[in-house]
C-alpha positions, 0 to 999 in steps of 0.5 A: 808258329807251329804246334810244337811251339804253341806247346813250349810256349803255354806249356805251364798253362797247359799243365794248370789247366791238365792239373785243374781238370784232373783234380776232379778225379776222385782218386787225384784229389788225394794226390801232392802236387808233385804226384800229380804232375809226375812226368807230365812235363816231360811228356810234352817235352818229348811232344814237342820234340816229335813234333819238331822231329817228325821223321824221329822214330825216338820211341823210348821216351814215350814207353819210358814215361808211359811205363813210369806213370802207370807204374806210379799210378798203379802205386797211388791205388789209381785204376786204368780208367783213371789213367787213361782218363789223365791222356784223355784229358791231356790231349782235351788241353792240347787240341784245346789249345790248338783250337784258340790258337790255330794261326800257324799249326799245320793239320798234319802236326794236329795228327801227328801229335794225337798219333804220338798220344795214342802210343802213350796210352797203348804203352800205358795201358799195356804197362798197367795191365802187366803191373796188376797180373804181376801184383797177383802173382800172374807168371813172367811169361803171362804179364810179358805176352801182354801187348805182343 
């Protein structure tokens, strides 16, 4: 089957249980149901075309989504350990999904999508740190030198 497609397959599962296990965040409790999953969707879409596409090096649509979510997180009052905490248990979903239902998933797709997370949370944090400098009134120069 492949892990890309284990993913489109429970891909509402999988976005019940993220959203379940987030709920528990202080700060995500608050949050309508539409913030909360903010661009969670599209996030796996784009794992899953990774996944399809290994040799793709369309980065753009992790740095889109990672830069929009921190930006979105950082509205809601949320702090990095926060979003990060929201990846963390994203890839806790996926891995677990991959653990009950491992028939067909290679280990190099296990790899590669856990690769593609950590650039998600690289991208994120990097964004959120440049977004809180900006929000105290660090200079251009300063919030742009961050993750170069």
């Amino acid at each position: 089957m492949g892990l890309a497609q284990l993913i489109e397959n429970h891909k509402q599962e999988v976005l019940v249980r993220w959203k379940e296990m987030v709920r528990t965040l202080s700060d995500a409790r608050k949050l309508s149901e539409e913030s909360l999953e903010n661009h969670i969707p599209h996030l796996l879409d784009w794992l899953v075309e990774r996944l399809r596409e290994r040799a793709s090096t369309n980065d753009y649509g992790s740095q889109m989504l990672s830069r929009e979510h921190a930006f979105q997180r950082l509205g809601d009052q949320f702090d990095l350990v926060e979003v990060l905490t929201e990846l963390a248990v994203l890839r806790e979903v996926l891995i677990g999904l991959w653990v009950e239902e491992p028939a067909g998933v290679a280990p190099v797709e296990v790899l590669q999508l856990n690769q593609d997370l950590d650039d998600v949370v690289t991208v994120c944090t990097t964004e959120f740190a440049r977004q809180v400098l900006a929000r105290y009134g660090a200079s251009r120069e300063a919030t742009e030198s961050i993750g170069h």
